[in-house]
N, C-alpha and C positions, 0 to 999 in steps of 0.2 A: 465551558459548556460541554457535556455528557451527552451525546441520544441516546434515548431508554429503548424506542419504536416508531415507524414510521405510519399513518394513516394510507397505506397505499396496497390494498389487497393483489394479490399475485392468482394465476390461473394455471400452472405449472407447479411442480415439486421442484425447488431449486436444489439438484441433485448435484450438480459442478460446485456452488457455492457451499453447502454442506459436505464439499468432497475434501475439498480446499481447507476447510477450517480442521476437520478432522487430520490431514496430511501435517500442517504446520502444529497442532498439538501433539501427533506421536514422535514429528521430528525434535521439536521442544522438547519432549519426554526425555527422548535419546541423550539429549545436548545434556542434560540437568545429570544423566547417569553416568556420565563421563567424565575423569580427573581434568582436573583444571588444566593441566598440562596439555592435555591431549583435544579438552576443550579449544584451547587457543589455538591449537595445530590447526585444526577444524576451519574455522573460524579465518583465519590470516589465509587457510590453503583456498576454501571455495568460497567465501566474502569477494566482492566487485572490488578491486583494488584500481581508481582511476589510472593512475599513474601504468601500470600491468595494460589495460583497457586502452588508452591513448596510443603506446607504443604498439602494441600489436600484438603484444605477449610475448614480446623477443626478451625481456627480462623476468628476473626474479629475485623478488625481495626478499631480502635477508632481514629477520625482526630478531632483537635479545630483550627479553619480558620478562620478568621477573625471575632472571639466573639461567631464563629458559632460551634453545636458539628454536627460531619456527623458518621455515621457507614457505612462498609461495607459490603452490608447484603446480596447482589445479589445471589444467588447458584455459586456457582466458575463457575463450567463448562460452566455455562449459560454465562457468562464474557470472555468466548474464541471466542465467536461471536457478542454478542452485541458491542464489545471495537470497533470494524473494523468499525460501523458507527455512532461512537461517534467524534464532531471535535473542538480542541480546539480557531478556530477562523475563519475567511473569507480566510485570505491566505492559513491557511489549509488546507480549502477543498480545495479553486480552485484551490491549485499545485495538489493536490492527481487526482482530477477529471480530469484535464488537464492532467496528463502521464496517466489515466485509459482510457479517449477515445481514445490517440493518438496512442499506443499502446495495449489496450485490443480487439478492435474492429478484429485485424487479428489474435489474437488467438482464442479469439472469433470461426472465420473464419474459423480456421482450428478444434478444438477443435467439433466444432457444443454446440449448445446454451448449453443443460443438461451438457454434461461434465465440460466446460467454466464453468460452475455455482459453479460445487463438485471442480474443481480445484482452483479457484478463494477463497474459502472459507476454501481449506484444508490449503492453501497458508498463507494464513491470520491465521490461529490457527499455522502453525507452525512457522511463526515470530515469534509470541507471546508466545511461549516455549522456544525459545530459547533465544530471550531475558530475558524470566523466569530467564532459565537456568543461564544465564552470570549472571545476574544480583540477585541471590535469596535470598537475603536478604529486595529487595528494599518495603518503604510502596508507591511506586507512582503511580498510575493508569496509564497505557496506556493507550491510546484513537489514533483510527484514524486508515484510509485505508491504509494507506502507507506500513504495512507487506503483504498483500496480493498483492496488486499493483508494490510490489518490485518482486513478481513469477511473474508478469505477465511481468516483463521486462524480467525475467530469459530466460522465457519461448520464447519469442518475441527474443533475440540476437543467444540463438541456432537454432531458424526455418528460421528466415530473416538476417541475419549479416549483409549484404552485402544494406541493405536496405537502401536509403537515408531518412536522417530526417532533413528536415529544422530547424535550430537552430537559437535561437538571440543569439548575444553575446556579452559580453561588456568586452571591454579593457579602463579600465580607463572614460576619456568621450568619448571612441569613439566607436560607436554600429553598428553592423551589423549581416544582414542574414546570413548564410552560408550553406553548403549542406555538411554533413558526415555523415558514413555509420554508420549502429545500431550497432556494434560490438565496434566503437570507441566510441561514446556516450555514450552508457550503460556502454561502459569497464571505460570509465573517470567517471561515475556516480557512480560505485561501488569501485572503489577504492577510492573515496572522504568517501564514507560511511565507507570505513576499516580505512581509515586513523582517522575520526574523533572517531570512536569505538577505539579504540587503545589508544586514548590521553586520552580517558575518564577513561580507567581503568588506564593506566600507569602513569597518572599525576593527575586521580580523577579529573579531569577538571569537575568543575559545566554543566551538557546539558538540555535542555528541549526535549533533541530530542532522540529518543530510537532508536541510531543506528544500536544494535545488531536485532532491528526486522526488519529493512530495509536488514541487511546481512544474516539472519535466512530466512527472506520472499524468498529471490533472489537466492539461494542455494536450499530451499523447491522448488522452481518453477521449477528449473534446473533437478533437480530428479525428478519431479510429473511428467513433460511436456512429460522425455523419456518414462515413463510409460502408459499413456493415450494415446489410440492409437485415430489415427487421421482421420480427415473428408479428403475423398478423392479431390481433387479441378479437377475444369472441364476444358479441354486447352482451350485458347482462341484464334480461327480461326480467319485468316484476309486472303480475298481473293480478288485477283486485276481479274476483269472483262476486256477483251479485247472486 
């Protein structure tokens, strides 16, 4: 399942969310303009390395990658923000980018721009610990929006549930639009995320994909969200003139 948009009008310019998307595309830019070599440097030095993360940052990993040696030399804590707009490829970003307008813009909304910002960011460091967490042994860098993006759906299913989201969808060869509500979407979205976290430790199934910070982010969000108190919204009048 794709969301194309959501039925949920906003009352505010979601300026943070538009700030956001724009940041991780000139960063991507960067990334794409840089040798591979130096890409990977990148990459191994400011990527969440749990195993870095658990210890304290009293180490540093030594990686040899294709003929190449990389260290990991970032300050750790500096690695709990920088990983959030690091992106491992084009469909990376524009899935993360694509659930960050479709649904960041109404929390956004409600949140008002500064909070939006600390909660969006607290979201994305606590993926990334508890993916830590699960996983504290790993030498793999994290990279990517997707733990903080995953609060902001948390955050987005307990304020709008009920909210309709245009979805593609494809059964086999045969694709269509459809209209369900953000509680079912989100709810089908994160239990794919529990399901695939699950076979990863239970069966050590090889991933590229760091499920537990997508489930750490969506949890983080679900707690931050009740916390953060909210932007009051204005009713909207309609009046019929005789």
């Amino acid at each position: 399942m794709i969301p194309i948009r959501d039925e949920n009008p906003t009352e505010t310019t979601p300026y943070v969310t538009v700030a956001l998307i724009i940041i991780n595309v000139l960063v991507f830019l960067w990334e794409i303009s840089l040798p591979k070599p130096v890409l990977n440097q990148i990459i191994y030095a400011y990527g969440a390395v749990p195993l870095r993360i658990m210890t304290g940052g009293k180490i540093h990993i030594e990686y040899y990658l294709y003929g190449y040696h990389f260290t990991s030399a970032a300050p750790v804590w500096l690695t709990l923000f920088t990983c959030m707009f690091l992106h491992g490829g084009f469909f990376h970003l524009v899935g993360n980018m694509l659930f960050l307008w479709i649904f960041g813009n109404n929390v956004e909304d409600m949140l008002g721009h500064f909070r939006f910002l600390i909660f969006y960011v607290l979201c994305g460091i606590g993926a990334t610990l508890i993916h830590s967490a699960v996983t504290p042994h790993s030498p793999v860098p994290m990279i990517g929006a997707s733990g903080a993006i995953s609060g902001v759906l948390g955050a987005y299913m307990i304020q709008f549930p009920w909210a309709k989201v245009e979805t593609l969808v494809f059964f086999f060869f045969f694709v269509t639009i459809i209209k369900i509500p953000a509680i079912l979407f989100i709810g089908l979205w994160f239990f794919m995320q529990y399901l695939n976290g699950i076979a990863t430790l239970t069966a050590k199934m090889p991933t590229q994909v760091a499920w537990f910070a997508h489930i750490g982010g969506f949890i983080t969000g679900i707690f931050l969200y009740r916390l953060f108190p909210k932007r009051r919204r204005g009713w909207r009048a309609y009046y019929y003139i005789e």
